[in-house]
Structures are given as C-alpha cells and as structure tokens.
C-alpha atoms as one frame of an Amber mdcrd trajectory, in Angstrom:
protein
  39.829 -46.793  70.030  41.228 -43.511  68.395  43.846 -43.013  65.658  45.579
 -40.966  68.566  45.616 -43.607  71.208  46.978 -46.377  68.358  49.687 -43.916
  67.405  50.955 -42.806  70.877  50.591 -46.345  72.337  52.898 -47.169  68.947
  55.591 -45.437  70.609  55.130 -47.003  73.945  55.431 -50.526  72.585  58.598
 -49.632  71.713  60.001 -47.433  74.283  62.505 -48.598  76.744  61.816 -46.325
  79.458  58.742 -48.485  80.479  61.237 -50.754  81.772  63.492 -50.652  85.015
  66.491 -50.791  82.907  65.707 -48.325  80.382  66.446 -51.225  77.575  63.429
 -53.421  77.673  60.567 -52.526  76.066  57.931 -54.319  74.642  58.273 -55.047
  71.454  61.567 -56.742  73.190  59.510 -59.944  73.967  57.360 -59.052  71.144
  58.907 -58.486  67.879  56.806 -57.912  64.879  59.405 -59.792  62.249  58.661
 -62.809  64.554  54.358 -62.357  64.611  55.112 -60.309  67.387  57.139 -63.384
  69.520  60.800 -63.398  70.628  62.005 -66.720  69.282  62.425 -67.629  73.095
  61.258 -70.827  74.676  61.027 -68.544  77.856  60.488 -65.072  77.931  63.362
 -62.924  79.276  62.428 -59.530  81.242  64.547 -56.554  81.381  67.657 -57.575
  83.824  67.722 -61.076  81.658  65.777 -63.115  84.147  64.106 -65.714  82.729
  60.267 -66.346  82.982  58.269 -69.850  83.157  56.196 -69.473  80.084  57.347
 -68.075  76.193  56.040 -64.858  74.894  52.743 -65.511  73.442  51.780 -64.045
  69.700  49.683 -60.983  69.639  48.566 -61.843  66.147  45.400 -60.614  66.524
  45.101 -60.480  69.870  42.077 -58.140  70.153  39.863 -61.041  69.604  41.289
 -63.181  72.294  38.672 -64.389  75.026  41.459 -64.684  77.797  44.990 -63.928
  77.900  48.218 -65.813  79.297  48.912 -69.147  79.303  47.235 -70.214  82.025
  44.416 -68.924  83.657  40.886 -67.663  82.007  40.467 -64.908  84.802  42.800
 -62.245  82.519  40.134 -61.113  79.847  41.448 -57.922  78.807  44.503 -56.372
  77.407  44.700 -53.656  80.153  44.397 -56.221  82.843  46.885 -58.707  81.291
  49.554 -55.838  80.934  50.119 -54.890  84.524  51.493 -57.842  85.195  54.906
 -57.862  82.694  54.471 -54.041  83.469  54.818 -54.712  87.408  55.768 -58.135
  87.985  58.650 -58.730  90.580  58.967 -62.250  90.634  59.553 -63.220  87.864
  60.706 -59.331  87.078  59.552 -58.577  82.922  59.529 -55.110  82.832  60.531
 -54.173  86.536  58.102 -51.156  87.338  57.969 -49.922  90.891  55.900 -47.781
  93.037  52.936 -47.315  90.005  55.574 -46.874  87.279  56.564 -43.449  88.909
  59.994 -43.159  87.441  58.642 -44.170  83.764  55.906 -41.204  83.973  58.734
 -38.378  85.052  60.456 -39.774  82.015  57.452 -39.513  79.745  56.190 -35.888
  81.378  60.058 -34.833  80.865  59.453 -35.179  76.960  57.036 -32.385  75.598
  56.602 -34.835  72.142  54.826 -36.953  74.308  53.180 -35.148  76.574  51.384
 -33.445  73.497  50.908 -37.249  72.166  49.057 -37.836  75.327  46.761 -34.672
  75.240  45.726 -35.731  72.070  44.775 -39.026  72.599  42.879 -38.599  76.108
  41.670 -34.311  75.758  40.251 -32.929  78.458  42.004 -35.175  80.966  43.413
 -32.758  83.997  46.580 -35.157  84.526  46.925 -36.956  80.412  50.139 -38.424
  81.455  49.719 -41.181  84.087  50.290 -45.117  83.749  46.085 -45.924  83.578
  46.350 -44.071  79.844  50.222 -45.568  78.764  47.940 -49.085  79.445  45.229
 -47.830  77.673  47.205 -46.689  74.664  49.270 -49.610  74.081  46.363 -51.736
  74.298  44.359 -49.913  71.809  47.852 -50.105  69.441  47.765 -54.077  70.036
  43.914 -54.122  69.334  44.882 -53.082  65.588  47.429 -55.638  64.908  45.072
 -57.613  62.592  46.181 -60.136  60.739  44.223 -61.623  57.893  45.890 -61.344
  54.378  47.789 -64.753  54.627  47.516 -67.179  51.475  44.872 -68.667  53.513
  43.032 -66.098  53.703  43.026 -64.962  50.172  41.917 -68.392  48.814  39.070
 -68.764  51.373  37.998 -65.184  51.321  38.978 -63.629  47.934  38.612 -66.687
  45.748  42.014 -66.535  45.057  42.980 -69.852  43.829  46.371 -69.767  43.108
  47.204 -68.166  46.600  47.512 -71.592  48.163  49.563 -73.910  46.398  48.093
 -77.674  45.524  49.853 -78.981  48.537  48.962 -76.486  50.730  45.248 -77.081
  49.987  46.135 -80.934  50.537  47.448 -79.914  53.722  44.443 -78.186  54.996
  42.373 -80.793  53.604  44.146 -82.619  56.246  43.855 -80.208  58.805  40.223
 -80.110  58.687  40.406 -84.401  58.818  38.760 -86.111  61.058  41.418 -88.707
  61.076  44.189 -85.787  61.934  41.577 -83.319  63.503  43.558 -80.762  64.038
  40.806 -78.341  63.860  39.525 -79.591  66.894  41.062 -77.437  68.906  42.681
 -75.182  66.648  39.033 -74.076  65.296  37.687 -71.000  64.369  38.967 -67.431
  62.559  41.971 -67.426  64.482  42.512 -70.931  65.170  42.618 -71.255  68.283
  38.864 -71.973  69.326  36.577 -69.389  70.676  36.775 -66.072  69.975  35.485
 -62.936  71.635  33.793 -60.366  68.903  30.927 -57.798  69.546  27.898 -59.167
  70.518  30.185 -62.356  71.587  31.680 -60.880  74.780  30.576 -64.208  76.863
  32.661 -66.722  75.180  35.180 -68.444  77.256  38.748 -69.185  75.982  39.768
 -73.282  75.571  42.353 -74.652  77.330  43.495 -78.108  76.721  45.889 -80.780
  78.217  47.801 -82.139  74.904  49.941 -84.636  76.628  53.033 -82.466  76.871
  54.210 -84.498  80.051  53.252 -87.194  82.142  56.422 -86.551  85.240  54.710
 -89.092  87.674  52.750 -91.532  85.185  49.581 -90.622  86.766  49.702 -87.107
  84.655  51.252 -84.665  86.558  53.174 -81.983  84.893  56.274 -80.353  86.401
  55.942 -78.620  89.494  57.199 -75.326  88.004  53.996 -74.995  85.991  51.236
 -77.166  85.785  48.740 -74.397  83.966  45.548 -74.122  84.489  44.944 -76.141
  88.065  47.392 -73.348  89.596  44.386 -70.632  88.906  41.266 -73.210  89.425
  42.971 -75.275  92.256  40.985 -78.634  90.477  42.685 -81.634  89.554  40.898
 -82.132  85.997  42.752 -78.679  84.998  46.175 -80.417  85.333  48.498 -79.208
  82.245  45.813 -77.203  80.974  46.842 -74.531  78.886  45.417 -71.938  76.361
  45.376 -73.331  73.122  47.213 -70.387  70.995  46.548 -68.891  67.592  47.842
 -71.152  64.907  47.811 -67.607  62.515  51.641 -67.287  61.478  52.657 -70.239
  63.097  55.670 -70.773  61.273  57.060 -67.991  62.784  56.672 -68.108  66.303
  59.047 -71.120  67.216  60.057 -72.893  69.481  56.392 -74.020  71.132  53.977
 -74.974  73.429  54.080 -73.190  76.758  56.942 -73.366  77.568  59.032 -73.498
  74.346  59.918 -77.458  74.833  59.180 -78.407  70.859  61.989 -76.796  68.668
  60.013 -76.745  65.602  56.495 -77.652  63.504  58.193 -81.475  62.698  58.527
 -82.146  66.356  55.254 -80.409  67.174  53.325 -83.252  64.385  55.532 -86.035
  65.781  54.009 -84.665  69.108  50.526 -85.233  68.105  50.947 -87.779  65.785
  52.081 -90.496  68.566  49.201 -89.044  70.979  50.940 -86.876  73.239  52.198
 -88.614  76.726  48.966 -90.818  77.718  47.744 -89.428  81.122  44.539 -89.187
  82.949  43.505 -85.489  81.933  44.914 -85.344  78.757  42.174 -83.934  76.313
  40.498 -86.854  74.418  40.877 -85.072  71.121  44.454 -85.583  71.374  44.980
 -88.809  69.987  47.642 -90.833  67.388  47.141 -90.510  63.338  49.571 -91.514
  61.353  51.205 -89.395  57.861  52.914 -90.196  54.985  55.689 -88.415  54.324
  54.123 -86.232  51.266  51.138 -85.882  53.462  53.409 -84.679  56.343  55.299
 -82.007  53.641  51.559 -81.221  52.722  50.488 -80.285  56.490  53.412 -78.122
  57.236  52.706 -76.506  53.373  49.346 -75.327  54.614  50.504 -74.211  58.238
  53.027 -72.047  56.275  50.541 -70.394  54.357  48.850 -69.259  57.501  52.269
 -66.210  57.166  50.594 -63.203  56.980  53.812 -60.818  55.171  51.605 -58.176
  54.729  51.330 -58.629  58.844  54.783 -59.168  59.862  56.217 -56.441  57.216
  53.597 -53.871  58.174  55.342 -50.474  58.454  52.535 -49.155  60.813  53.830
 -51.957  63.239  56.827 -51.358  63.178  59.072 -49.105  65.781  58.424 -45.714
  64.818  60.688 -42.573  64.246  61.498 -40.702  68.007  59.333 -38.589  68.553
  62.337 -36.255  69.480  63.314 -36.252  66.042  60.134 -34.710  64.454
C-alpha cells in the first residue's frame, strides 16, 4: 500500500481504456453513488453482454476472506480482477492478448507513465498490466466504510445517531427469533472476516432457499454457486453471504438480482426461503408486525455510510491530461 499506488490505481478504476471498447471501465459496474454497485440484477460488460451474477459491493472489500459469488478459491483482489479484466465468455471488460492494446494506450500518455514510476520506482518496465492490477487493488483496499449511524452509536456513543426505531430494528436484528445476525455477523456483516493476524479465516457461504427448480433443491442450471467450484452436492445454491454495510443502496439482490428490494428480501426470509434439502438451517420463518417490519428496514438504512458513498477521494478524478 502507498499513497502513489491508491492515487494512480484511482485513475484506473475509472478509465475506459481498460476495456475493449474504450467505454467500460470499472467504476461502470461499480459506481460509488450506489456503494460501489450498478443497480443491475446482472452485471453488464463492455459490448452490453450480460453476466450470470450482479456486481457485488466493494464496501470494504479489503477485509473480504474470498471474493465472487461463488467459489472460496478467489482470496485476493489481484486474483479476482483478471477475470472481469480478461474474461471472454461472459466478456466484462474484453482484454486480449495480456491487455496489450490497454498498456500502448497507458505508455502513450506521459501523465501516467510518470503516475506509474512513482508508484512502483525502480521498476525497469513500470507500465505493464501486473502493476495496473496491483494499483487498482491497493485503491479498492482503501474504500473503508465505517461512519454510518451505526457506527457512530456503537463506536462513538453517539446516541442520537440512530433513531429509536432504528435501535428497535437492530434489537431485532440481533434476535434470536429473527436471527439475522446469524449469517450476517461480524464488522462487516457478512460473517468472517480476514484482518492481520486473521489471514486463515474462510469466507461463509450459505444456501437461503432462493429456489427449489426440481423440489428436491436444485437451483437453476445457469448457476447453482458453490457446487460448480467444489463439485459436492451439499454446496448446492451456496453462495457468499455479502456485506449488509450500505445495504439500502445496492438493490436489486441476492446473486443474481431476483429480489427487487429490502421488503421482498424480509418477505424472503420471513416465510423460510423455498424448503429444500441443503438449504442452511439458520434460514427459517419469523414472523413481524408491521411497526416491527418499518423498525428492521429503519436499522438496515442506517447501515448508509454518506460520508462513504459521497467521498470525493472515491470519486472519478480530474484527467490526468488536464493537470
């Protein structure tokens, strides 16, 4: 981590030339107004081809012990980027041959290429697509987020940051007859988390009864998460269990975008998902009053971070042809 490498991999998130098309970059799948999302129930890469999955949050995605939706082999931001980087099928950003055309365009601009000698000196050849990785990862590592209402009541004593329903709310979160904190646990909420001196933890993934196509549990054959990576039937609609941090932001969700909004996500869990042999066994019905329903979705709203989303350090910076 450097102030350099944050800065110059500020301008790759945003640039289009790391795409095919030279319009996609990507902050185009992952805009900051949105928690870094896209508002997409799929994920569209740069010649509008759709992808399986939606664009995940990188709320503070430096902390996250895997990455993608489904598999727990991707436990780094450098390995987890090559693939919208260079992907075919689906194409996301469209790269060929090692990003080739994308580096001419970078070495072609001296703004950069001095942005690159300063964030990896003494490199013979500071251009090349190992450090544009390396530098946009190490801007994504500082997208923290952690000044939401939440946060200021739990952390800063702040008692008037959450309002009385809101701490109702997350009264009920933290239930054990709603228990949504059983997988949605943790700093981040979204169960383990990797920190230093933590590096070992392993990310959850969960089956939460999203579909039950055969009525033995199967999920569609287009994705069934996890059991595509392990290959074992227990790992059938297994998914990562996201970040619940600015939640009320990031719609539609689940994987694959299915639940328009944070009322259909609690009438989701409230009936128990779709009963099916691998569904997790903490998913399982509660029932809400209304108030206590308006209370729930008070508290998941103050998990918006606007000190986050409004940052103007994450947000698209000048051209560097313009300084």
């Amino acid at each position: 981590m450097s102030e350099q490498k944050a800065a110059l991999g500020r301008h790759l998130f945003f640039d289009a030339r790391l795409s095919s098309t030279g319009q996609y970059s990507c902050a185009s799948c992952h805009r900051p107004e949105l928690a870094f999302t896209d508002g997409r129930g799929h994920a569209q890469g740069a010649t509008g081809q759709t992808v399986r999955r939606g664009a995940m949050t990188l709320t503070n995605v430096a902390y996250n012990a895997a990455f993608t939706w489904g598999s727990g082999k991707v436990r780094s931001l450098e390995s987890q980027m090559r693939q919208p980087l260079f992907n075919q099928h689906p194409l996301e950003m469209g790269l060929k041959n090692d990003g080739a055309a994308a580096l001419n365009a970078l070495l072609a601009d001296a703004n950069y290429t001095a942005q690159f000698q300063a964030a990896f000196p003494g490199e013979a050849a500071p251009v090349s697509m190992d450090h544009v990785i390396k530098a946009i990862a190490c801007f994504e590592r500082t997208l923290i987020s952690g000044r939401s209402p939440f946060d200021r009541y739990l952390f800063d004593d702040d008692q008037g940051a959450l309002s009385e329903p809101a701490k109702r709310g997350m009264a009920l979160f933290y239930s054990a007859r709603v228990g949504c904190v059983q997988c949605h646990s943790g700093i981040n909420f979204s169960g383990p988390i990797v920190y230093v001196g933590h590096e070992n933890q392993r990310a959850l993934f969960a089956n939460n009864g999203l579909y039950d196509v055969d009525r033995r549990g199967a999920y569609p054959p287009s994705d069934q998460g996890l059991i595509e990576v392990t290959h074992r039937g227990s790992d059938m609609g297994k998914f990562r269990v996201p970040t619940l941090r600015n939640v009320a932001l990031t719609a539609p969700y689940m994987h694959d975008g299915s639940v328009p909004n944070l009322n259909a996500v609690l009438d989701h869990y409230a009936r128990g998902g779709r009963k099916n042999p691998h569904q997790d066994p903490r998913v399982r019905p509660f029932s809400l009053t209304d108030s206590e329903r308006a209370e729930l979705l008070a508290f998941l709203d103050s998990l918006t971070d606007r000190d986050f989303v409004e940052n103007p350090q994450f947000s698209a910076p000048k051209p560097l042809s313009s300084r």
